[in-house]
SEFIZA-3560 file (N, C-alpha, C; in Angstrom, 3 decimals):
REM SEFIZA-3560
<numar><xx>25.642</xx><yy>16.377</yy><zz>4.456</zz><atom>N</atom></numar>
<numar><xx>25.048</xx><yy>15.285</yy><zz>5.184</zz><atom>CA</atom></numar>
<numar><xx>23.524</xx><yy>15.359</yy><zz>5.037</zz><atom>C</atom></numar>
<numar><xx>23.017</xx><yy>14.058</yy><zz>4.966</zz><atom>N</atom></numar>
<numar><xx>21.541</xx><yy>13.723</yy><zz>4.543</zz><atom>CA</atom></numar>
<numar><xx>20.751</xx><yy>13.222</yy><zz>5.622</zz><atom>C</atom></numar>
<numar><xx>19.400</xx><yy>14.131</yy><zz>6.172</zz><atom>N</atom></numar>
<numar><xx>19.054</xx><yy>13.129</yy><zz>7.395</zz><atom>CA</atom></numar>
<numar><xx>17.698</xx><yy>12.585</yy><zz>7.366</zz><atom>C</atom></numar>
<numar><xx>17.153</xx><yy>11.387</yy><zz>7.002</zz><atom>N</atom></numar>
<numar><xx>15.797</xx><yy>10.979</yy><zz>6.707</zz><atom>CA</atom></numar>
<numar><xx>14.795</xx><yy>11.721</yy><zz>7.879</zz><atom>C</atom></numar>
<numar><xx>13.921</xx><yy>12.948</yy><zz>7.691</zz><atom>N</atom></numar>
<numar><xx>12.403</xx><yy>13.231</yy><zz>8.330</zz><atom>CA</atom></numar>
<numar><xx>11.672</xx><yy>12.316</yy><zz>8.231</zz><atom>C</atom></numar>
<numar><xx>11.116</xx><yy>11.599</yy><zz>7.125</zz><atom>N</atom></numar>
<numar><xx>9.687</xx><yy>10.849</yy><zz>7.348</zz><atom>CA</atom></numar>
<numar><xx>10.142</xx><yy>9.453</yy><zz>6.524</zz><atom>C</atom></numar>
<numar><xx>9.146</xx><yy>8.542</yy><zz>6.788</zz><atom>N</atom></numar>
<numar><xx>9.185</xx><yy>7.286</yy><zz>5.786</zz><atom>CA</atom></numar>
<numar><xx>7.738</xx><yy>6.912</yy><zz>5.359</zz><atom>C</atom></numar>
<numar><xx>7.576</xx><yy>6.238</yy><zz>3.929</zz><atom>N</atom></numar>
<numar><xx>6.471</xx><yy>6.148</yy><zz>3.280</zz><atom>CA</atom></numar>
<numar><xx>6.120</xx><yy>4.958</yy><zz>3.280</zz><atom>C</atom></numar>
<numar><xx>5.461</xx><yy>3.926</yy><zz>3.312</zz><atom>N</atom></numar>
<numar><xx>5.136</xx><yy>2.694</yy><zz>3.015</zz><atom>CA</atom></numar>
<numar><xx>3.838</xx><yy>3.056</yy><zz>2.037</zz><atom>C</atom></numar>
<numar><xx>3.978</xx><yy>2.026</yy><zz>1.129</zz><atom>N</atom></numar>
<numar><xx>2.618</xx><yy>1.680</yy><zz>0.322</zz><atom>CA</atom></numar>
<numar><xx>2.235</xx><yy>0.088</yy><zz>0.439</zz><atom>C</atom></numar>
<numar><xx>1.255</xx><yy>0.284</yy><zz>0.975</zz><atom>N</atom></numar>
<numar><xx>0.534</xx><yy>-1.074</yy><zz>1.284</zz><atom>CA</atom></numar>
<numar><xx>-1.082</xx><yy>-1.501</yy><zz>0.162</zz><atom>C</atom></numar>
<numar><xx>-1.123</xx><yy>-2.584</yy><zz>-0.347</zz><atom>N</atom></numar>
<numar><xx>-2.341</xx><yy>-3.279</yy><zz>-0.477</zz><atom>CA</atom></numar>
<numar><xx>-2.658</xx><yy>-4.346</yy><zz>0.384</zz><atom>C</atom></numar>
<numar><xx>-3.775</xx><yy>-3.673</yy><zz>0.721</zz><atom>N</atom></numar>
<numar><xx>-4.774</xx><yy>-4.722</yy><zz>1.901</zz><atom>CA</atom></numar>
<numar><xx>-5.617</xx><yy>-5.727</yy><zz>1.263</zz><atom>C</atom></numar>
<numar><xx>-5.634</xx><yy>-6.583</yy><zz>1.075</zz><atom>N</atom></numar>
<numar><xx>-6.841</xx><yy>-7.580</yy><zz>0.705</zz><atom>CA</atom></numar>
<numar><xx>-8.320</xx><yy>-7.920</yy><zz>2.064</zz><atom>C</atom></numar>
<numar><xx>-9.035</xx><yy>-7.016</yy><zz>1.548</zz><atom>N</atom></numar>
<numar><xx>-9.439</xx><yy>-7.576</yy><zz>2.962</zz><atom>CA</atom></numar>
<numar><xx>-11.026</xx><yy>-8.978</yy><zz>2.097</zz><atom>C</atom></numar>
<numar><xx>-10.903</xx><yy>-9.860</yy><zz>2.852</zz><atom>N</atom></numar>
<numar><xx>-11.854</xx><yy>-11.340</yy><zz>2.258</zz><atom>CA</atom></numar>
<numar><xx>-12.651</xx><yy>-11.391</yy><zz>3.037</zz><atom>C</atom></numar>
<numar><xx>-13.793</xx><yy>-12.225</yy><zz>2.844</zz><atom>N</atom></numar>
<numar><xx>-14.572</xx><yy>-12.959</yy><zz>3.392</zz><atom>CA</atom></numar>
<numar><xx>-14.265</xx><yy>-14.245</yy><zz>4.262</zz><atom>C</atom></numar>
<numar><xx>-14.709</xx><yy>-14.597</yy><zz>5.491</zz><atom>N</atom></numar>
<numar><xx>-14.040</xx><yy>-15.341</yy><zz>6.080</zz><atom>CA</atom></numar>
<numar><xx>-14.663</xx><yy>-16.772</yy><zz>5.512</zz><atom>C</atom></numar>
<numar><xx>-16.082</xx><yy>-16.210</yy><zz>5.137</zz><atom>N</atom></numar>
<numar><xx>-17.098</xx><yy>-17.853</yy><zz>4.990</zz><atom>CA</atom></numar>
<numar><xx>-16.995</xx><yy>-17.916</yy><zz>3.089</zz><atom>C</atom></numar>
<numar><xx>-17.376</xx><yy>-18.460</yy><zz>2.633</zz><atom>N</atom></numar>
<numar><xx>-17.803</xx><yy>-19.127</yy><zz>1.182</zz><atom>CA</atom></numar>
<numar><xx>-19.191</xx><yy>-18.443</yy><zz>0.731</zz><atom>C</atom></numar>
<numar><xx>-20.015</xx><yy>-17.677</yy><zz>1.862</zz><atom>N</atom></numar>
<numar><xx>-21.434</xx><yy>-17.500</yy><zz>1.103</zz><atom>CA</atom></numar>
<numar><xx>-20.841</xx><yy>-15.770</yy><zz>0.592</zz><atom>C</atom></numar>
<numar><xx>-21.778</xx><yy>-15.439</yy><zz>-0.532</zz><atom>N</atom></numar>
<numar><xx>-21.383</xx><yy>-14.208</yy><zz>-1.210</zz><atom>CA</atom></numar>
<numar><xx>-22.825</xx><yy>-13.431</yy><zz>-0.123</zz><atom>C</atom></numar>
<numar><xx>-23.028</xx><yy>-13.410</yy><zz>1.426</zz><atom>N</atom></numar>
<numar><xx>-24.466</xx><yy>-12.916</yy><zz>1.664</zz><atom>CA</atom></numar>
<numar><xx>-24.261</xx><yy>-11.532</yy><zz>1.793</zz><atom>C</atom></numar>
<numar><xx>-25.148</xx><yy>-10.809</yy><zz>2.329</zz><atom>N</atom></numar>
<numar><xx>-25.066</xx><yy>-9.272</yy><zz>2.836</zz><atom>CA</atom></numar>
<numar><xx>-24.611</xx><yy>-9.038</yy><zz>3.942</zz><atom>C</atom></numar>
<numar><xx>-24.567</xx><yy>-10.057</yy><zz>4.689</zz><atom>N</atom></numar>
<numar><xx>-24.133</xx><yy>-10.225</yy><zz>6.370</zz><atom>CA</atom></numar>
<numar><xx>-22.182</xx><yy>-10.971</yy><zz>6.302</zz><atom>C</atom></numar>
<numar><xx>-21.923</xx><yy>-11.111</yy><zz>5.437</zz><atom>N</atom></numar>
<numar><xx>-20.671</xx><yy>-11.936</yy><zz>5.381</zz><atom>CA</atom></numar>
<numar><xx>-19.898</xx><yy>-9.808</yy><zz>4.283</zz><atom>C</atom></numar>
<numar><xx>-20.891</xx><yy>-9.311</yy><zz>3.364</zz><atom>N</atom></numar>
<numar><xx>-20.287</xx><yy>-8.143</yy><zz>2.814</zz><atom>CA</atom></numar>
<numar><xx>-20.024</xx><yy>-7.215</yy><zz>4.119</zz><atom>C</atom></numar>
<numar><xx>-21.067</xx><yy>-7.120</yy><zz>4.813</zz><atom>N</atom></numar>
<numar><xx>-21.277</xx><yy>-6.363</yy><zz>5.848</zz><atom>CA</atom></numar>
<numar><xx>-20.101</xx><yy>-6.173</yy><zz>6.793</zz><atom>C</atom></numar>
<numar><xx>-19.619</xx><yy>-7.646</yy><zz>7.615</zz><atom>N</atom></numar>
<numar><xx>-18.791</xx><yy>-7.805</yy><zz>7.776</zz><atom>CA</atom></numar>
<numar><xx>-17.203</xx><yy>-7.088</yy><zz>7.373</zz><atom>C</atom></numar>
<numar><xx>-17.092</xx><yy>-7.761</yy><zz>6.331</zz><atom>N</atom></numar>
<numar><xx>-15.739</xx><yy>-7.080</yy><zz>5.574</zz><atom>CA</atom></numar>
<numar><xx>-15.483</xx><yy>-5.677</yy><zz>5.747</zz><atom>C</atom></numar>
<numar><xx>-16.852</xx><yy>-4.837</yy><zz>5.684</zz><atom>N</atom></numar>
<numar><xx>-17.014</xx><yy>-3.138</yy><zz>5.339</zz><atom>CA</atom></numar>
<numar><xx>-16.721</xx><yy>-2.815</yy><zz>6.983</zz><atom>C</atom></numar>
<numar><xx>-17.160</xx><yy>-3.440</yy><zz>8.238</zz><atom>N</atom></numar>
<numar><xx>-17.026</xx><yy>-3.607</yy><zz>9.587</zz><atom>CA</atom></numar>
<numar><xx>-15.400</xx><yy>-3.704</yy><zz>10.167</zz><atom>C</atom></numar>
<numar><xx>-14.605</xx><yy>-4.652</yy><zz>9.212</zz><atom>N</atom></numar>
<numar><xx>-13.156</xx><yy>-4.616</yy><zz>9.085</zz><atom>CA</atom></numar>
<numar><xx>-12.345</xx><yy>-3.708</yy><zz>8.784</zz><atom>C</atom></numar>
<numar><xx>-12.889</xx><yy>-3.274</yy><zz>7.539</zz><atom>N</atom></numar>
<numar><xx>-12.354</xx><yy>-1.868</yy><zz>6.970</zz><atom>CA</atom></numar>
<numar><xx>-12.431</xx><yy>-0.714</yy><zz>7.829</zz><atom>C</atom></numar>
<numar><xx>-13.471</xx><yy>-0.535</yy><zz>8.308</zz><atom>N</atom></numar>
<numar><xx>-13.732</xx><yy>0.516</yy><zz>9.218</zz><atom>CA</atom></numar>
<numar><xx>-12.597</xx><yy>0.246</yy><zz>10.861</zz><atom>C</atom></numar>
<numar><xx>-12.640</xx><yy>-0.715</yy><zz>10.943</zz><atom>N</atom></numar>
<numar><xx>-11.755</xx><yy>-0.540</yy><zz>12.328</zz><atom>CA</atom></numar>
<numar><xx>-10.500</xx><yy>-0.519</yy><zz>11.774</zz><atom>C</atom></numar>
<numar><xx>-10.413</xx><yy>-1.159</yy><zz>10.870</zz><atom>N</atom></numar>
<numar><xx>-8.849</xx><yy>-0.539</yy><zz>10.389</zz><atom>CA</atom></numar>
<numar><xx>-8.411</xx><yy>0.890</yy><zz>10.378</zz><atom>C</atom></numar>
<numar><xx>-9.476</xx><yy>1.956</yy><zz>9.418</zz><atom>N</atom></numar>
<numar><xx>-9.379</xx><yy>3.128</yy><zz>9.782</zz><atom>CA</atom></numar>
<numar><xx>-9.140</xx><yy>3.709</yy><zz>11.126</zz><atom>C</atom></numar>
<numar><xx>-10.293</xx><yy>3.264</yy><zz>11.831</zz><atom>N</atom></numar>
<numar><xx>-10.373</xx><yy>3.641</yy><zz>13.417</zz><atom>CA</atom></numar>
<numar><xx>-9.028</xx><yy>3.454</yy><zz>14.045</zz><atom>C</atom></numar>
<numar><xx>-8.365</xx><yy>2.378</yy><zz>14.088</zz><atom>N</atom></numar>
<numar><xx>-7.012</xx><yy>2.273</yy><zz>14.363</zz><atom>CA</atom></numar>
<numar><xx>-6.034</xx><yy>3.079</yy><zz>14.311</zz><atom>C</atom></numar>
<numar><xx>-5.957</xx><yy>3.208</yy><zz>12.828</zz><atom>N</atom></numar>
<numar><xx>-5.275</xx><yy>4.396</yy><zz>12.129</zz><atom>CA</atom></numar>
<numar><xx>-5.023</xx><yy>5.447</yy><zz>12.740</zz><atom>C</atom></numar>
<numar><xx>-6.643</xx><yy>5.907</yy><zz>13.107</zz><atom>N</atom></numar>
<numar><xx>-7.078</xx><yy>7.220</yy><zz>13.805</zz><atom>CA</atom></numar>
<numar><xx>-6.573</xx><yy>7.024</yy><zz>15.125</zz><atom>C</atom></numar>
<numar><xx>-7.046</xx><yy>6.022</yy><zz>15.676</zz><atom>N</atom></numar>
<numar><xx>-6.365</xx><yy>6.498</yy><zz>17.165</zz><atom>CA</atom></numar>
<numar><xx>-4.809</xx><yy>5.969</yy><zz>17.393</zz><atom>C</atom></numar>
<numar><xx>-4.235</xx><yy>5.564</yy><zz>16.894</zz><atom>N</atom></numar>
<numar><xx>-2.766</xx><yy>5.489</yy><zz>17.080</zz><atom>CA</atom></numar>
<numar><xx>-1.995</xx><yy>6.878</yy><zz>16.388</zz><atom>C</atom></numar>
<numar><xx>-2.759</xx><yy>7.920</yy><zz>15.680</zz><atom>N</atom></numar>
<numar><xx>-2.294</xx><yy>9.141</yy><zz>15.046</zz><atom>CA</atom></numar>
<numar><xx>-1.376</xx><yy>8.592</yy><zz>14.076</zz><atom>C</atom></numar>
<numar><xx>-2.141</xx><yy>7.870</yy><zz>12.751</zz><atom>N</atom></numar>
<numar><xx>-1.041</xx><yy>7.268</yy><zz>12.361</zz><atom>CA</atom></numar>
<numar><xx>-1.377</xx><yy>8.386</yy><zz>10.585</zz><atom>C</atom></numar>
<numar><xx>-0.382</xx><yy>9.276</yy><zz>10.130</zz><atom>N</atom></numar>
<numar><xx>-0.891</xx><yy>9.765</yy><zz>8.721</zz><atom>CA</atom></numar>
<numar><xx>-1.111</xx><yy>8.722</yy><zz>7.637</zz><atom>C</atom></numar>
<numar><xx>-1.960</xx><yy>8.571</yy><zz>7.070</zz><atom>N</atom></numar>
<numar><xx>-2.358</xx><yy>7.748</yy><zz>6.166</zz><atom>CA</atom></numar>
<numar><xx>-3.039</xx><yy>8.584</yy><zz>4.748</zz><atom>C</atom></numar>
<numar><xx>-3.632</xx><yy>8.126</yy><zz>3.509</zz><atom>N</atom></numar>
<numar><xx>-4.121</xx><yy>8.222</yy><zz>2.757</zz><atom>CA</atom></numar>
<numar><xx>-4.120</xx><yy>7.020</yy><zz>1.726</zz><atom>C</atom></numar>
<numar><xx>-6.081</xx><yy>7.230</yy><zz>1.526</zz><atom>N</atom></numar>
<numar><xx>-5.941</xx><yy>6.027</yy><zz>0.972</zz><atom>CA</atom></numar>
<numar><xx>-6.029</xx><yy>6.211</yy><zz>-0.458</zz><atom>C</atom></numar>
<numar><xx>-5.525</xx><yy>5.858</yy><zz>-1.598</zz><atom>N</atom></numar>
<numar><xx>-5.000</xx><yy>5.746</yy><zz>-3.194</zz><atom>CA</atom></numar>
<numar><xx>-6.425</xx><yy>4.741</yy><zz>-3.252</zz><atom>C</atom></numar>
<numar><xx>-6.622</xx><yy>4.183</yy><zz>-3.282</zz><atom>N</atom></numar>
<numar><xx>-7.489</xx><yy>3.858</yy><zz>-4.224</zz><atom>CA</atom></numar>
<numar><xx>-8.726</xx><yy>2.364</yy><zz>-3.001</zz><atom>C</atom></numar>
<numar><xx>-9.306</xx><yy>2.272</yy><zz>-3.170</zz><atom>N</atom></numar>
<numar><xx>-10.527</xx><yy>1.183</yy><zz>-2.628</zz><atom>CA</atom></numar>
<numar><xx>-11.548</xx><yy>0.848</yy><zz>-3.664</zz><atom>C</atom></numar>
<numar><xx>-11.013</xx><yy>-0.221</yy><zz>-4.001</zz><atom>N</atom></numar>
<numar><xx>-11.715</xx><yy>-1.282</yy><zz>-4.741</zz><atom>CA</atom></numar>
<numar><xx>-12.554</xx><yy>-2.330</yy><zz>-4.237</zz><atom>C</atom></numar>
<numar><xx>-14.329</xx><yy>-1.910</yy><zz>-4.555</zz><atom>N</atom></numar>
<numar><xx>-14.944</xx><yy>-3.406</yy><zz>-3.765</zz><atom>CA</atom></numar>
<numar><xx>-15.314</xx><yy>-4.500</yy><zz>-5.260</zz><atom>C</atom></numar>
<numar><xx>-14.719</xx><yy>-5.598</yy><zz>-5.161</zz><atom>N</atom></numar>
<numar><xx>-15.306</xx><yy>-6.848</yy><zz>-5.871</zz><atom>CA</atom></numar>
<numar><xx>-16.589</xx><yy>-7.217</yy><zz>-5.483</zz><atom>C</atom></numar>
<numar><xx>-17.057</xx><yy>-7.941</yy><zz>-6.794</zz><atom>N</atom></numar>
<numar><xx>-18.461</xx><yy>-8.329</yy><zz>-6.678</zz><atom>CA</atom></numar>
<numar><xx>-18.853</xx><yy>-9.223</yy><zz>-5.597</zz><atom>C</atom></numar>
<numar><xx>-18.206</xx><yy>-9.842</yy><zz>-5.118</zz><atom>N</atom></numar>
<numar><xx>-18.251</xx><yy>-10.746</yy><zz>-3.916</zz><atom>CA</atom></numar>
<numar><xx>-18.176</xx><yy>-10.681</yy><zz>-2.774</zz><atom>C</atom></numar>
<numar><xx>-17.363</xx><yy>-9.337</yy><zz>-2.577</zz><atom>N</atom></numar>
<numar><xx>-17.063</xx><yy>-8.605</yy><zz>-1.557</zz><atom>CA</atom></numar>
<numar><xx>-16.112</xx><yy>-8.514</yy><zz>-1.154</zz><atom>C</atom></numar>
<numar><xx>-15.258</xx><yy>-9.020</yy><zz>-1.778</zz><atom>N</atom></numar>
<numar><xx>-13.413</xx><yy>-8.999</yy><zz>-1.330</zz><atom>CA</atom></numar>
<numar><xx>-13.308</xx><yy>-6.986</yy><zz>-1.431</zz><atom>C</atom></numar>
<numar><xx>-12.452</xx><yy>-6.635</yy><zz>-0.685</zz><atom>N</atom></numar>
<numar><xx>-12.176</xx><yy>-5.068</yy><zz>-1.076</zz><atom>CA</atom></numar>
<numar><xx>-10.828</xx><yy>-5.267</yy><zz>-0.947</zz><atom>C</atom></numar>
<numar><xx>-9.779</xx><yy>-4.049</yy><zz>-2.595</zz><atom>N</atom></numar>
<numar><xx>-8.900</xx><yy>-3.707</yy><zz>-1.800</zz><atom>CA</atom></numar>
<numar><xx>-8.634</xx><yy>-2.821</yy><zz>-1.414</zz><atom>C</atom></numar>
<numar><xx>-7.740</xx><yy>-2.166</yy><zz>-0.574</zz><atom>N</atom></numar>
<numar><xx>-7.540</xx><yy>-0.787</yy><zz>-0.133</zz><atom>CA</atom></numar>
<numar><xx>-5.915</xx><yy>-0.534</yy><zz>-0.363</zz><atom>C</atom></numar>
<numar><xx>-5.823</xx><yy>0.368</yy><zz>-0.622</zz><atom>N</atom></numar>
<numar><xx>-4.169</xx><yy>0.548</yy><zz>-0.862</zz><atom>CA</atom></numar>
<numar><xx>-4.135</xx><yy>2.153</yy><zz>-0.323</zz><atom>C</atom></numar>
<numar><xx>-3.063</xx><yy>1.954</yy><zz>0.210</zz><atom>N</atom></numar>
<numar><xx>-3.054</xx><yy>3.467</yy><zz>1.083</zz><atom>CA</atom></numar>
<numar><xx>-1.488</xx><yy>3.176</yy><zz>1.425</zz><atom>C</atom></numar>
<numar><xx>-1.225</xx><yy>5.217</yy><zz>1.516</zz><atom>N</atom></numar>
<numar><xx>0.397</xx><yy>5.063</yy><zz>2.296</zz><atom>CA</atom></numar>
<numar><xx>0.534</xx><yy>5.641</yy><zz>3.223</zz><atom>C</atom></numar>
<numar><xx>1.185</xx><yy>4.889</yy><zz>4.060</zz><atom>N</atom></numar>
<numar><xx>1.702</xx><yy>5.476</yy><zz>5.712</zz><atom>CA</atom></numar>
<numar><xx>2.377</xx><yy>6.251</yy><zz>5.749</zz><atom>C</atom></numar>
<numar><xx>2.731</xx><yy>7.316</yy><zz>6.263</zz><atom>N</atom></numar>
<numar><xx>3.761</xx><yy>7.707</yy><zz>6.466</zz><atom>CA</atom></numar>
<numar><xx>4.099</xx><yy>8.270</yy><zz>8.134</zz><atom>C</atom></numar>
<numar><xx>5.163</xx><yy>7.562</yy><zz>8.697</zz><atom>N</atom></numar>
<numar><xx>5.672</xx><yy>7.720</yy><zz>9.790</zz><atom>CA</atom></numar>
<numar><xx>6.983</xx><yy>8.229</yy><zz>9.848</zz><atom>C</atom></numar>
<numar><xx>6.890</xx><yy>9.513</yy><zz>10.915</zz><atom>N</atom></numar>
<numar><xx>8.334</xx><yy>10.470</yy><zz>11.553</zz><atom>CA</atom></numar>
<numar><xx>9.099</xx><yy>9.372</yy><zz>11.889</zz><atom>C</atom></numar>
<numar><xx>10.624</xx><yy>9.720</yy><zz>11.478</zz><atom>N</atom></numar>
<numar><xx>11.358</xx><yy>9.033</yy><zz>12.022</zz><atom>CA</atom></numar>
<numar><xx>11.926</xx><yy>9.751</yy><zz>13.896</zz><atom>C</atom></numar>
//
């Protein structure tokens, strides 16, 4: 008999710009998103690692990371 311990998810996040201007205050933003996402992470004790974070010239980022939660 087989009994699942943990489960993995792999996620890509797109995280965008909400407005049309490419400014420093609209990049800023996005990097402000990212970060509470982490923070989240952190305080819900959630294991994570992130594979790879990609920022575009515009400021789109992606983040791809996997969860993994006890069953």
């Amino acid at each position: 008999m087989k009994r699942i311990k943990a489960a993995c998810i792999t996620q890509t996040i797109h995280f965008i710009n909400k407005d049309i201007t490419k400014s420093e205050y609209s990049k800023r933003k996005v990097q402000e998103e990212i970060t509470r996402y982490k923070h989240r992470l952190d305080r819900e004790r959630t294991k994570y690692k992130i594979l790879s974070e990609e920022v575009e010239e515009d400021g789109f980022v992606f983040v791809q990371n996997i969860l993994k939660e006890p069953i």
